[in-house]
N, C-alpha and C positions, 0 to 999 in steps of 0.2 A: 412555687413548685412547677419547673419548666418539664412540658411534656415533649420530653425529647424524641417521642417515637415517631414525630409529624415530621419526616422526610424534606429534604429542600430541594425542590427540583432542578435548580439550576445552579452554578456559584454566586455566595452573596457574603459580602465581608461583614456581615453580622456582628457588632462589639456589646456582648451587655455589659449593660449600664448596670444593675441591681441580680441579684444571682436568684429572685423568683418570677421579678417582669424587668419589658423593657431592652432594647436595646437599640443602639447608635447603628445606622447603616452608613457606610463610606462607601465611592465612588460610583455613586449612581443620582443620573442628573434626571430627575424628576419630567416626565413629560405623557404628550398624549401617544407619542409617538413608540413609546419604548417597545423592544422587541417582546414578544406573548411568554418568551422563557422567563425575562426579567419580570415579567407582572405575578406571573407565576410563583416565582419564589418571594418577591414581596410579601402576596399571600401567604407561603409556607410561614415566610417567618415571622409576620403579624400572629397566624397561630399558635405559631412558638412559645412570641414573649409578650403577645398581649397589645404593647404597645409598642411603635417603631417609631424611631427619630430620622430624620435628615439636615445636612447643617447645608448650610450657604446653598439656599435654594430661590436664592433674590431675584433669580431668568422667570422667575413663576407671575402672569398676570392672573387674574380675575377668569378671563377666559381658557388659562392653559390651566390651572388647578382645576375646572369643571372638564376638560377633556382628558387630564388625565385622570379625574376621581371615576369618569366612567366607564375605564381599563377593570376598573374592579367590583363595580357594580352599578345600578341603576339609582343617579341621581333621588332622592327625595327632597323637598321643600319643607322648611317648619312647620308645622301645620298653624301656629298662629301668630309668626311673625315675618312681615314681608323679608321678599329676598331682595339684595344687595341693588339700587338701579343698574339696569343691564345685563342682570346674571338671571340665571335660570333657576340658581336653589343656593346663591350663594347666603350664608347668615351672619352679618359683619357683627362685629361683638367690640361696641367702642366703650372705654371707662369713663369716657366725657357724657355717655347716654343714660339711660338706664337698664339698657340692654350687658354692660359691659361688663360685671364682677359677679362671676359665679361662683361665690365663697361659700359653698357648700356641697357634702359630698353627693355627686349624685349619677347616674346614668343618661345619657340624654334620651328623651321626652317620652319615657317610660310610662307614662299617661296615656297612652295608646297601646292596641293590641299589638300592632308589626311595629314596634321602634327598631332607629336604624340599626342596622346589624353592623356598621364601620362610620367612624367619625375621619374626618382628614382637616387637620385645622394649621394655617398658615401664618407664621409673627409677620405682621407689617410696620406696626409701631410697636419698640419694645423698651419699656422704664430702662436705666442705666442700672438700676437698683431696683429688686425686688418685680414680682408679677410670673413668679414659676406656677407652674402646674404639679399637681400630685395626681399618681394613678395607682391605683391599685389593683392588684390578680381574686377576682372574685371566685375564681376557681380552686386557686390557692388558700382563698378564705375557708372556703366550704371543705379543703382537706383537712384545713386546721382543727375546724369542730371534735368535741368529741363525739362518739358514735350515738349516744341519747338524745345529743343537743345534734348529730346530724339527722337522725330520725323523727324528733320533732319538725326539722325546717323543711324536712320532706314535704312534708301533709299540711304544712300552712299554706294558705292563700293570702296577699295582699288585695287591698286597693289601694290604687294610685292615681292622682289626680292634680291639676295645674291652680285647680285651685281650691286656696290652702290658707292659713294664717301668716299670711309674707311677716306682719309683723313681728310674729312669736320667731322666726325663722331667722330675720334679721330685723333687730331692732333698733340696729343703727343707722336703718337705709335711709339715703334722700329723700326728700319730697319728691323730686325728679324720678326715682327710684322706683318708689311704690305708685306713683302715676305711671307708670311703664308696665310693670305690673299689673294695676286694673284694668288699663282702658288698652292694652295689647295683649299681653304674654295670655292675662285668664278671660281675658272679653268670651272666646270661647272654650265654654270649660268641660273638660274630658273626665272620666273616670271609666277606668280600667281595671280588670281582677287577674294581677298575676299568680301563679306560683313563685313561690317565695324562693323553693329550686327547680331551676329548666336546667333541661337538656342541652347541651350545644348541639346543633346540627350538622357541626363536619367534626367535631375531635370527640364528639359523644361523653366531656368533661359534663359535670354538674356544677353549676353555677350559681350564686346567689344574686337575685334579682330585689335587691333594697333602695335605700337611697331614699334624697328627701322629697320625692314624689309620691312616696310609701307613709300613706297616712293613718292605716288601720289593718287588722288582720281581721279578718273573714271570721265571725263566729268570737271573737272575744273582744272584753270591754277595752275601754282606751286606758286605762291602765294597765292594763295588764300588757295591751300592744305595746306599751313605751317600756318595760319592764324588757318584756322578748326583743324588741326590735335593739332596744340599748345595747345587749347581749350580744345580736346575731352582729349588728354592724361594730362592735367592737372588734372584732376579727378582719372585718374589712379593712379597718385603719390602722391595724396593727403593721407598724413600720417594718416588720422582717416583708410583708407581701405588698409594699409600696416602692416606687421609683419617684423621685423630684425631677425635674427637668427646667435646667436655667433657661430661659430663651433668649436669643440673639434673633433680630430681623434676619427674615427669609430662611430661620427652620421650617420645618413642618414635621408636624407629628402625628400619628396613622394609628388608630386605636380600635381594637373590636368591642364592639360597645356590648355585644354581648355577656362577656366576661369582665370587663371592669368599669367602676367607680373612678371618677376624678373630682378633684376642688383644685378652684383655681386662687391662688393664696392672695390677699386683700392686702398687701401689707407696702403699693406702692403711694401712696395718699393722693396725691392730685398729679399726680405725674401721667401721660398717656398712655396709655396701653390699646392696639388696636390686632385683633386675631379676626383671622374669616374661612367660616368654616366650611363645607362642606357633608352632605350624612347622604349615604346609599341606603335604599329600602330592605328592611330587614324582614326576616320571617314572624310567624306569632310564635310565640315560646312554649314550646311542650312540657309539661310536668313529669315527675317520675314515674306517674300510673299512668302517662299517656291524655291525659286532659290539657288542652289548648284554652291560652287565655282569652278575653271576650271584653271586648267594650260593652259597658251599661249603661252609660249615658254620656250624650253631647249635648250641650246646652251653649246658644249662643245669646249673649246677652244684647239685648235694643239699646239701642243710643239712647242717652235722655235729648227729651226734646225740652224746647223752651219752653217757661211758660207763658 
């Protein structure tokens, strides 16, 4: 469900890809340099269509994706995985690591109160076969609801947290995998209490805030959270409000992580795949009654020592 009332302030050859998210931008060469009109409409049309592609963007280093990611906002770092040697916030995502297959849907590091409000992620190594991305309009999820099932998602609360049972999540990870996992990704572990629906802060859409950081609902048992949660993100994945996206080295694709989910599809076996991201600092997410979500606890775990 494209909100068409969000104005494009400048000319942008805009092609969608998918008719509720998503669309291909032609003739614009990605830089730190670009004129303020161009960044501008970028913007516009990120709000648009949620997510925005660009193809043969291969002129892009390490350094020129960090100066142009911050034309459109303020750099953030992972909070628990170092950044790239010699970058500032960059998050290299190899499938030789165990940092590299995010086959599951999710929003990124929603474990925290401000998660980024824009993700900008760049193909460096890209399989010949298979390694697409899916995204989906969480906005367009939450129109889908019907009005009982959108009144309940009002008034829910999550928590969300990094760490989690990786195994029940994927149980066909590496060794390599799940030690990436403990001794990085949850070394230090966040829990967060979203609303289950925010606000957007520039298009004032209502958004649903799920994904598999979302462990539990506020006030009811874990069945019954897997029962509601199965239900509410079945709307999420519902293929009318998703975009695929093949990647060819030197796209880049431009996502408001506010408003959508993605999974990154697992389906290239041992082949490379190497993506580096970028995430701009986002706000804490307002609920429909106006309550702002709140981190509860930070916990960083000690090394073990020898004995």
């Amino acid at each position: 469900m494209t909100d068409n009332s969000i104005a494009t302030p400048a000319p942008l050859d805009a092609r969608p890809v998918a008719a509720r998210i998503g669309a291909e931008i032609a003739g614009v060469r990605l830089s730190g340099d670009l004129p303020e009109a161009t960044i501008e409409a970028i913007n516009a049309a990120l709000l648009r269509h949620k997510v925005i592609f660009f193809r043969d963007q291969t002129h892009l280093s390490d350094d020129e994706q960090e100066r142009f990611s911050t034309r459109l906002g303020d750099l953030v770092p992972h909070p628990t995985q170092a950044p790239r040697a010699g970058t500032t916030s960059i998050l290299e995502l190899d499938s030789r690591t165990g940092s590299g297959r995010a086959d599951a849907w999710h929003t990124d590091v929603t474990f925290v109160a401000a998660y980024p409000k824009i993700s900008i992620l760049r193909g460096v190594t890209i399989p010949p076969v298979g390694g697409d991305t899916v995204w989906s309009n969480t906005a367009a999820a939450y129109e889908s609801l019907p009005t009982d099932l959108k009144r309940l998602a009002d008034s829910l609360w999550a928590l969300h947290t990094n760490a989690y049972d990786y195994a029940a999540l994927k149980p066909r990870a590496t060794a390599e995998e799940r030690r990436y996992f403990d001794e990085v990704f949850s070394a230090t572990a966040y829990e967060t209490e979203h609303p289950v629906v925010r606000v957007h802060p520039e298009t004032g859409e209502r958004t649903l805030i799920l994904g598999s950081f979302a462990q539990r609902f506020i006030g009811y048992s874990r069945g019954d959270f897997q029962h509601l949660y199965g239900l509410l993100q079945s709307y999420v994945q519902r293929v009318e409000n998703t975009v695929r996206w093949r990647w060819r080295e030197g796209d880049v694709a431009i996502w408001d992580n506010r408003a959508t989910q993605h999974y990154a599809v697992n389906d290239y076996g041992d082949q490379t795949r190497v993506v580096r991201r970028t995430t701009l600092e986002g706000d804490v997410p307002v609920s429909v009654d106006g309550r702002r979500s709140v981190t509860v606890k930070k916990t960083t775990r000690q090394p073990a020592t020898a004995a």
